[in-house]
Structures are given as C-alpha cells and as structure tokens.
N, C-alpha and C positions, 0 to 999 in steps of 0.2 A: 944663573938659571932662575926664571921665574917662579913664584911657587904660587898655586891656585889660592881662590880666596875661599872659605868657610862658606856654605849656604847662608844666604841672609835673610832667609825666613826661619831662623830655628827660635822655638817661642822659650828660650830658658826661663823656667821659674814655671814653667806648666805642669797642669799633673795630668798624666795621660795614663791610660789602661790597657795592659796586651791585651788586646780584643774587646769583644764588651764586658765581659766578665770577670777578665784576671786582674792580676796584682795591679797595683798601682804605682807608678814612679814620677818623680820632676825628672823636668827635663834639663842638661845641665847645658855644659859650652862645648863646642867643637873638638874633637882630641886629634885626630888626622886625615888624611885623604888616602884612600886605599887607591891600588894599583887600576883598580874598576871604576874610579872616577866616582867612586861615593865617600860619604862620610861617617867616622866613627864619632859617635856621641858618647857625652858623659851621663848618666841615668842614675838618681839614686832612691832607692826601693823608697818607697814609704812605710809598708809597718817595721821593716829591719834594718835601716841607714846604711846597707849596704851597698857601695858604688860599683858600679856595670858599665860595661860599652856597649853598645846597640847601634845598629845603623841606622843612619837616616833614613833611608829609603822604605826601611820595618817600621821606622816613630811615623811618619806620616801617615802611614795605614792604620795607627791608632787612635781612637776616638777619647775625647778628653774624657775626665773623671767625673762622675754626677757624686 
C-alpha cells in the first residue's frame, strides 16, 4: 500500500504564533497523516519546551513571530 508523502512546504525550525498575539512555537517535522488527508505536526512551545501536535492546515493560518 502506498503511503502519502509529508507536505513539502513545512518550514521546520520556524517560529510562528497562534494568531498574532499568542504563544509562540517552532515548527518541528511531520508526525502523520489523518484520516482527512491532513497533517499532524510536531510544535514546541517556546517559553516552556513543551512538545504539541497541531495541524497543518492551523500552522499555515499562522503568522511568523516578530
């Protein structure tokens, strides 16, 4: 069975913000492809090194960090 490839634009090592306001995270590597043909990303917080999965399709919608 074939298995899909990863998005190849995910900018790992970016730092992007939930919105323009909120926290701020790097962006890490691919972790799997959901059922809904999206992707779960690796994300880890910046003030608390805490690692998250977030979807692709939410990080896009995020503007980088100033």
């Amino acid at each position: 069975m074939p298995t899909a490839a990863a998005p190849a634009r995910i900018p790992v090592g970016k730092i992007k913000s939930f919105g323009p306001f909120g926290p701020k995270y790097e962006v890490g590597q691919a972790l799997r492809q959901l059922d809904d043909g999206d992707w779960m990303i690796e994300i880890t917080m910046i003030e608390t090194g805490e690692k998250a999965e977030y979807r692709w399709t939410y990080m896009c919608d995020d503007p980088e960090a100033h």
